[in-house]
C-alpha positions in Angstrom: 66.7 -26.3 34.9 63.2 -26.6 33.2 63.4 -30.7 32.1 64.3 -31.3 35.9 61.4 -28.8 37.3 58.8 -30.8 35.1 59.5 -34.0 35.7 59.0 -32.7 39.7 55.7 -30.9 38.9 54.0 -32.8 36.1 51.2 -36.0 36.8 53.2 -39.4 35.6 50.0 -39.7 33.0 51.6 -36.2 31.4 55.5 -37.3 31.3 56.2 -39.8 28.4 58.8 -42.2 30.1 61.8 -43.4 27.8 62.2 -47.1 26.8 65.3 -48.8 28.1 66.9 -48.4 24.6 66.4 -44.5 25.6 63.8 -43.9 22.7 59.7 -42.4 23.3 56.5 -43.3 21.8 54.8 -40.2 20.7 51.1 -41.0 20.1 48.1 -39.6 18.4 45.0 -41.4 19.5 43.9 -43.7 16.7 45.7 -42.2 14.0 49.7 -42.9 14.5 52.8 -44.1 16.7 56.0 -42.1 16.2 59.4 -42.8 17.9 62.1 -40.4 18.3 65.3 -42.2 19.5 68.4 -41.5 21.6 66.8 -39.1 24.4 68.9 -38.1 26.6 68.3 -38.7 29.8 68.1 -35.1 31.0 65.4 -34.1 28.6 61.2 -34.3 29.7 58.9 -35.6 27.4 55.7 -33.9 28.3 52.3 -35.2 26.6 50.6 -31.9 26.1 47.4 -33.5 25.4 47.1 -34.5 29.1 47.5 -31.3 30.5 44.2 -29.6 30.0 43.1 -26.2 28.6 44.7 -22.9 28.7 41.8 -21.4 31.1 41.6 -17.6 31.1 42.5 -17.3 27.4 39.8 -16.9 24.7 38.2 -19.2 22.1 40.3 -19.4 18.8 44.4 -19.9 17.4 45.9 -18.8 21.0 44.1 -21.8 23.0 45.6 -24.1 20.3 48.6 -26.4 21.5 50.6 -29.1 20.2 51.0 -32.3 20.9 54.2 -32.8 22.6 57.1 -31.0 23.8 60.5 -32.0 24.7 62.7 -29.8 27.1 66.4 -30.4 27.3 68.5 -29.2 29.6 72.0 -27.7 29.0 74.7 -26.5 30.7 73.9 -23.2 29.6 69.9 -23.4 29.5 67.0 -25.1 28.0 66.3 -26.0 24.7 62.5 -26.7 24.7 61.0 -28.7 21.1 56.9 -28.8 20.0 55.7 -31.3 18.2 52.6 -31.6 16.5 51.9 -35.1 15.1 50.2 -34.6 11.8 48.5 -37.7 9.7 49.2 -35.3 6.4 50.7 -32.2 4.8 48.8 -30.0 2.7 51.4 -27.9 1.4 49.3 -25.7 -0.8 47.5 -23.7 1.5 
């Protein structure tokens, strides 16, 4: 299952570890804390920040990433989340 595989691959510095109350920290450098409660302990928090740039693909929107991602794992498969922490919305563009 993919949340298993990461947590067995990825650098401690790139897995966000839960709290004891099962909740995660998601942070944007100097700009804001978010916490998302209840994680299940079979779900990987992954920090995408840490990991690095996509080499091999070119400049512009498809080397773009967000911040996070959760991956869950299910009896029947993965349910992977993105998360990209924004400071605000501008709904009219």
């Amino acid at each position: 299952m993919l949340a298993a595989r990461l947590k067995k691959i990825l650098e401690s510095k790139t897995l966000v570890s839960p709290e004891a109350d099962g909740s995660v920290t998601l942070r944007e450098q100097d700009v804001m804390d978010v916490s998302v409660l209840q994680i299940p302990e079979r779900a990987a928090t992954v920090n995408l920040q840490n990991i690095g740039d996509f080499s091999g693909v070119k400049n512009g929107r498809w080397k773009q990433r967000c911040d996070y991602m959760f991956a869950l794992d299910e009896v029947d498969g993965s349910e992977v989340v993105f998360v990209e922490l924004k400071k605000s919305l501008d709904a009219g563009k």
